[in-house]
N, C-alpha and C positions, 0 to 999 in steps of 0.2 A: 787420258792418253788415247788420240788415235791415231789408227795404223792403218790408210786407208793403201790395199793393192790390188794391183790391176795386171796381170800378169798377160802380155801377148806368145806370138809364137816364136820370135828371139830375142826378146829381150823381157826381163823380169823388172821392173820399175819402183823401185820403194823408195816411198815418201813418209817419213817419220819424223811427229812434230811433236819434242817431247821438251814439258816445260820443267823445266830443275827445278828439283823437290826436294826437298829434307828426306831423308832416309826413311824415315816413321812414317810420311805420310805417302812415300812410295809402297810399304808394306800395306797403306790402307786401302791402296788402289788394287794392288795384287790380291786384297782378299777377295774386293768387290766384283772382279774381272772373271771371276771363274765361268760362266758361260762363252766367255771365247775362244775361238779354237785351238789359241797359243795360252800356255802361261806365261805371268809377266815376270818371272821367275828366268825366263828363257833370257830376258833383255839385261836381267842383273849383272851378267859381268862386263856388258858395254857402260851400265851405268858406272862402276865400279871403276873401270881405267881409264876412266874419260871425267870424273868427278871433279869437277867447277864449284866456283863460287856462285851462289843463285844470282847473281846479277852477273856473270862471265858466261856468254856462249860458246859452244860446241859443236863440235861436230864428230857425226858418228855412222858409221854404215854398220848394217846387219848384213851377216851373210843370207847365203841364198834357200839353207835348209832353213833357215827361222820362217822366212817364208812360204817355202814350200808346206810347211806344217801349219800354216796360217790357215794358207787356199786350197791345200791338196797337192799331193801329185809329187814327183819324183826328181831330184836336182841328182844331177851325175858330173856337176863343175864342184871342182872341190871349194871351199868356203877360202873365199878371196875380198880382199875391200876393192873394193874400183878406184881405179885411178881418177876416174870422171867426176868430181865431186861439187857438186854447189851447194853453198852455204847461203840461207838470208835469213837474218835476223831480223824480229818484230818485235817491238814494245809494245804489248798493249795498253791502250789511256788509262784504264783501271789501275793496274799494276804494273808502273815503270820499272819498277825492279824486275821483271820476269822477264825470263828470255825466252826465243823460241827458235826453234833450229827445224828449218826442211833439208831433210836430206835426201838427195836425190839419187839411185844406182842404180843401172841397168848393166848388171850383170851378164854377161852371155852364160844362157843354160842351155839342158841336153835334157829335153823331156821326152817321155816313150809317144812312141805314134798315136799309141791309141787314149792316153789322156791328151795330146795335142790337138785331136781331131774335134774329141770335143770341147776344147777350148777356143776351140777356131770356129764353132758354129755359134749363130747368134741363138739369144733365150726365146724357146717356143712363148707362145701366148693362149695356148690350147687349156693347161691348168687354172692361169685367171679366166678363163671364158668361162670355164666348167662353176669356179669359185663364186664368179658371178649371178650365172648362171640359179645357184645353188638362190644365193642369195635372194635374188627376183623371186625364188619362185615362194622360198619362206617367207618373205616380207608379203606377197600375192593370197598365199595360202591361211596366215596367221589373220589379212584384214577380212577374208570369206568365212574362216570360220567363228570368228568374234562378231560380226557383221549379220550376218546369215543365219536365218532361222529354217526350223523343221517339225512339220507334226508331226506330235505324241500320239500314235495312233492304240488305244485299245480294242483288246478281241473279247466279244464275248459269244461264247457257244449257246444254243438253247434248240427248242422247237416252235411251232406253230398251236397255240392251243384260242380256240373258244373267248372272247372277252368277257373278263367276267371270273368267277370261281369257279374250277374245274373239279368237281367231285370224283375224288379216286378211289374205288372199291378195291381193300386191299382186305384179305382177311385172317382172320387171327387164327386160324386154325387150319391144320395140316388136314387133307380129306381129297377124296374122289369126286367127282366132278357124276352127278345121276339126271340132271336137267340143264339142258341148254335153250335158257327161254325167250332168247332176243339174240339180233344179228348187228354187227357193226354199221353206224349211223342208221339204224330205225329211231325213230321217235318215239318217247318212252312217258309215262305217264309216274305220280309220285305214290312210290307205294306198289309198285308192280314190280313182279317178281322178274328176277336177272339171269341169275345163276342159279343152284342148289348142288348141293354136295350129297357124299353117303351120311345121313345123321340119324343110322337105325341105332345104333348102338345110347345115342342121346336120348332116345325116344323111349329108349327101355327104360334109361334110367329113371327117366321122369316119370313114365308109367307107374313103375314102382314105387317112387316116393308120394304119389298120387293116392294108391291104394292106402299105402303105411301113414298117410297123413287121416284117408278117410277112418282108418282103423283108429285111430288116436282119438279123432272125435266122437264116432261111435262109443268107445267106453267112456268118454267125459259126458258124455250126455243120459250115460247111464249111471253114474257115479252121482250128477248132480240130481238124476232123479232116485236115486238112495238118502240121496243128502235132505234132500225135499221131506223126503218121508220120513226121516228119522226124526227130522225137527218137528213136523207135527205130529207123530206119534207122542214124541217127548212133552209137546203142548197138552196133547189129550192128557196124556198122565199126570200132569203137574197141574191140571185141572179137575182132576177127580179127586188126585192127592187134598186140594187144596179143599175141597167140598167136603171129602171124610175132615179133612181135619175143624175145619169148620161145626161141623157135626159133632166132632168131637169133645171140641173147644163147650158145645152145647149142653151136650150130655154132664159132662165137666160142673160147668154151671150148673147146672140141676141138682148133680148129685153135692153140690157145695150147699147148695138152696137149701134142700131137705136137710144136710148133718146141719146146716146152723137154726133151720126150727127144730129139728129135735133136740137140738141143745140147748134151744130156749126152754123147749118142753118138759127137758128132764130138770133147767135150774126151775123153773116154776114151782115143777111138781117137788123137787125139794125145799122149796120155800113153802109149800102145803105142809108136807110131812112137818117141818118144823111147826107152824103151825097147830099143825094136829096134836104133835106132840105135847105143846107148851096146854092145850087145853086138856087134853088128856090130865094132866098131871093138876089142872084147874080143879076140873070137873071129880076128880077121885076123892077129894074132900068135901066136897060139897055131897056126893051121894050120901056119905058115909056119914053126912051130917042129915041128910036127908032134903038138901035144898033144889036135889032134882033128883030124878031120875033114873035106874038105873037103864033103863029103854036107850037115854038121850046119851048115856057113855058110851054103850054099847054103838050107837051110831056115830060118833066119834072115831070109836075105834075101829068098824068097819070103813071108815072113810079116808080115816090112816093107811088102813091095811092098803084100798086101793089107790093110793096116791101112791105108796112104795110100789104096789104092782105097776101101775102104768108107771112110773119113776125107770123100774129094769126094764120096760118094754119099750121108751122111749129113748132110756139108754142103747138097747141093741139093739133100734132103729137108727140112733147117731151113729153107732159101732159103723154097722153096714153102710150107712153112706156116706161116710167117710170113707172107707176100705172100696166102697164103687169109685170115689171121687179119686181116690189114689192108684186105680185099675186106670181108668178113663184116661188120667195123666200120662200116667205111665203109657197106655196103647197111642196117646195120641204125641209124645215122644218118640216112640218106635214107629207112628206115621211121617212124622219129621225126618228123620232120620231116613227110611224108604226112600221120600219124596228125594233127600237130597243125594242119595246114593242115584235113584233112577235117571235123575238130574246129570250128576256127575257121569253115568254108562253115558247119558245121550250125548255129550257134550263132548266126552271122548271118541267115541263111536264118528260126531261131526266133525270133529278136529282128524281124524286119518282119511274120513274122506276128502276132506277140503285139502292134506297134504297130498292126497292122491291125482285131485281133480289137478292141484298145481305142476305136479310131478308132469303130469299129462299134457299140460297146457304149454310145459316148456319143454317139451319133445314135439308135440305139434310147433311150436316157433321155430324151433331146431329142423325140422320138419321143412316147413314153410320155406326158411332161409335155403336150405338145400334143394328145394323144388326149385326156387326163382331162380339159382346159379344152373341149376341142372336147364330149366327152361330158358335161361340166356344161354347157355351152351347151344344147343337145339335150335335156336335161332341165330346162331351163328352159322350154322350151314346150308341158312339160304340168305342171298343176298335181295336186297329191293332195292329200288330207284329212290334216291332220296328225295329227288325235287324231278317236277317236267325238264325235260330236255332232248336232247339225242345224245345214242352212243359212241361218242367221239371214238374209242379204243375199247376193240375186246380181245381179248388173250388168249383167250379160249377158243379150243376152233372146234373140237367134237367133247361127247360125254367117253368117260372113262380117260380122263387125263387126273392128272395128281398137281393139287396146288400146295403152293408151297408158303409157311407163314409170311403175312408182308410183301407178299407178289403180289404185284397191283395187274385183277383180272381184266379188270374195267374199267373205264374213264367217261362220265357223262357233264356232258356239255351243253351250257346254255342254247337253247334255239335261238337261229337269224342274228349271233352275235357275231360282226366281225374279228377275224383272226387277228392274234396280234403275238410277238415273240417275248418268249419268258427266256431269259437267258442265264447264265452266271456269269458275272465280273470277276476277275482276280481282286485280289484285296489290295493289293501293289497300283490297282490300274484305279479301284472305284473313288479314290478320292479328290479327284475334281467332276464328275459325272452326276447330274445335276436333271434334273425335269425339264424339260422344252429341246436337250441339245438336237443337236441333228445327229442323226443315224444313218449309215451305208450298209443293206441288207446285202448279202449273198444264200439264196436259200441253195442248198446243196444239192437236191433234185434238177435245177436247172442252173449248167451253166452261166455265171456271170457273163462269160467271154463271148455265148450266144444269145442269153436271153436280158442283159442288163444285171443294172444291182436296186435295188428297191429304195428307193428313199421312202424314211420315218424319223421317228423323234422318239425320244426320250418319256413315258409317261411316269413311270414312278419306281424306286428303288427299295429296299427292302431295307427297315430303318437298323437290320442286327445282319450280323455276314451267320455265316451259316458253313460247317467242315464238308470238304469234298475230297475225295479218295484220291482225287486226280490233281485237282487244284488246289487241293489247302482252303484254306480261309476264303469265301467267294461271298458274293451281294446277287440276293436275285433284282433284275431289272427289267422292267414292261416296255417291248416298244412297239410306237402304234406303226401300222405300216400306210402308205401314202393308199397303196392299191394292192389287192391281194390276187392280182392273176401274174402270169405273163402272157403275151401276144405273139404270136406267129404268123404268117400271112396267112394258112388257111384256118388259124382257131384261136379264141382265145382260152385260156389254161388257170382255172382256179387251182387255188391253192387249197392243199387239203390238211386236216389238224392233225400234229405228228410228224410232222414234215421239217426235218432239221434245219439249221441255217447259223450264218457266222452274222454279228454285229459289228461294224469296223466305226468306232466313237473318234473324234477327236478333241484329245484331253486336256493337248494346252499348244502351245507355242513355244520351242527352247530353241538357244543359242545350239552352235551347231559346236561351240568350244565348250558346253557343258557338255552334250555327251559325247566329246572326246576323254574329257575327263572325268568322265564316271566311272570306269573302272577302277583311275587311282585312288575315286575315292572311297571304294568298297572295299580295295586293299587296304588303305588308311585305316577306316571305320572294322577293319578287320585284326587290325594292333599293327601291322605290315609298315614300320618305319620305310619311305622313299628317300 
């Protein structure tokens, strides 16, 4: 259904072209209709007393508040059907059966002046201009920034130092400052002295473990010469021991010798006596018969008598060396015995020296260890030159200053090397930053805006980032410089090591519509539903 009006300044004109509908499916249009400014609610009771046959046309006027509430604005003629009314009916080809009815009414209304006025003026063109306007410049702005690139510039901070290794004297110990023995950039030789601190107190220490060490050797050396001499004291003895006993062993023998001839001597002599005996006892009949002599009995029996004599004499000759042989033993047991007791002292006597000597020998290591910490101590409170160079940076400006652990005093720098900038990359930036790129120096001693910006490159970056207090996570990075002065009409102007400066890298190439939209996407990346 449409209701197209056109309201002038006296006359209201409505043209309503409404096709007859079954009741149900006039309710489905009234549901659908609700964005218009009337309800179709408003028209039901013209449909109602005016209800045709869908193939019967109609005719119907609306009054004049229906449409006032349509377009706006204020009707003060009370609700009147016009007498002026034209009907034309259409059939459309599609559907013969349907009718359609324009109704035509121009009602005389009584609008207030001031919606009249603006009724009466034609539609500005200022808001489409603007809309337009709007539009050009989105469509303008969306192809530049999709279109359109920008570099990714990185900064990185650093100094000017030395190409090359810069040796930094930093030192491990808190101390006063008693020698100042070189001046910033002299030329320094390897091994010459830099700095020194107060290191009396280290020097005592050491002193004294010096002494306490000589003292340790001292009595080891006396100890081993106790040790020396016990052992061969204890040789001598175990060599006399072994002579008497030898001796002994001799005498032994001997007196074994003699008891076993006199115990042949004494069975002899009683094999005599028998002897004797047996003819004795021959011969006593034989006298008595007169077949010998009594002369030759009588010599018999004298010859008995002294075979029994030397018999006891030979017997307490066996007696006695036996009773020697059994002394001898026995002393030369009790020499055995000496030997191995004298044995035994020395061997104990050796065993406390030797725990003494060791005792000793690990208090001198003990010793020793505490002298080389004591004397690394002690050399820590002076500094040397590690290699030739010069003193790029000294810290120190007079003696009786206080250093602090990890202050770097000094900085020595290879000689006749040119300068080149050690920087830190953010870690956010170093991952396209590569070897060869081009580099934009600003050293911060001289104005860019006066003296230029320095072109270099890229030499090499640090394969591990490294924590900075300021930047988090950072990459050291070398770069070489094109030239290390600046120029002024009356001079030129080297550059000196130490000398800060800014690195400006370019890191890529981006759409100018990505980094519009990088913020969304760190809110995204942030859980931040858009």
């Amino acid at each position: 259904m449409v209701l197209p009006f056109r309201p002038t300044s006296h006359l209201l004109p409505l043209s309503v072209s409404i096709r007859s509908t079954p009741k149900g499916h006039l309710n489905s249009v009234n549901q659908q209709s609700h964005s218009l400014p009337f309800s179709l609610n408003d028209l039901q009771p013209v449909v109602n007393q005016n209800r045709l046959s869908p193939d019967k046309p109609f005719l119907e006027t609306l009054d004049s508040s229906i449409g006032a509430r349509i377009y706006g604005g204020t009707a003060n003629a009370p609700n009147s059907v016009s007498e002026n009314t034209s009907v034309e009916t259409q059939h459309p080809p599609a559907v013969p059966s349907a009718v359609h009815s324009t109704v035509a009414t121009t009602p005389p209304v009584n609008w207030s002046s001031t919606l009249q006025t603006v009724l009466d003026q034609p539609p500005s063109s200022l808001p489409q201009r603007f809309i337009l306007g709007g539009v050009v410049f989105c469509l303008a702005f969306g192809a530049w920034a999709w279109l359109g690139q920008m570099n990714e510039v990185g900064h990185a901070r650093g100094k000017l130092v030395p190409q090359g290794e810069a040796y930094k004297i930093n030192p491990l110990i808190e101390g006063k400052v008693t020698q100042l023995a070189v001046n910033e950039g002299q030329n320094v030789k390897a091994g010459q002295l830099l700095v020194a601190l107060d290191g009396q107190i280290a020097a005592n220490d050491v002193e004294r473990l010096e002494q306490v060490l000589a003292g340790y050797r001292v009595e080891v050396s006396q100890k081993q010469t106790l040790l020396e001499k016990i052992r061969l004291e204890a040789k001598t003895r175990a060599a006399i021991a072994a002579a008497n006993i030898q001796a002994q062993e001799v005498s032994i023998a001997q007196a074994n010798a003699n008891a076993k001839t006199a115990s042949e001597l004494v069975t002899q002599y009683q094999q005599d006596i028998v002897e004797y005996q047996e003819r004795l006892q021959r011969f006593g009949p034989m006298v008595t018969a007169g077949a010998i002599s009594r002369e030759q009995l009588f010599e018999v029996e004298q010859s008995l008598r002294d075979r029994q004599s030397t018999t006891i004499k030979s017997r307490g000759d066996l007696q006695q060396n036996l009773a020697e042989a059994e002394r001898l033993q026995a002393g030369l047991t009790q020499k055995h015995a000496e030997g191995r007791k004298d044995q035994l002292a020395s061997q104990q006597q050796g065993h406390e020296l030797e725990a003494q000597i060791t005792d000793l020998n690990t208090k001198i290591a003990d010793t020793q260890t505490s002298l080389s910490s004591a004397q690394s101590r002690l050399k820590q409170y002076s500094f040397y030159a590690p290699v030739d160079g010069i003193v790029s940076s000294l810290n120190i400006k007079r003696t009786g200053e206080v250093v602090q652990i990890g202050q770097t005093i000094a900085e020595i720098g290879p000689q006749h090397a040119p300068l080149v900038l050690q920087a830190s990359l953010p870690n956010q930036e170093a991952g396209f930053v590569k070897p060869g790129m081009s580099v934009q120096v600003k050293v911060d001693a001289y104005p860019y805006q006066d003296y230029g910006i320095i072109s270099g490159r890229v030499v090499s970056t640090s394969p591990d980032s490294k924590s900075d207090k300021n930047l988090g996570e950072v990459y050291r990075i070398e770069v070489a410089l094109d030239r290390d002065y600046v120029s002024t009409p009356q001079q030129m102007i080297k550059f000196k090591p130490g000398q800060t400066a800014t690195a400006e890298i370019v890191i890529r190439d981006r759409h100018i519509i990505d980094i519009l939209l990088d913020p969304i996407r760190k809110l995204q990346k942030g859980g931040i539903n858009l």
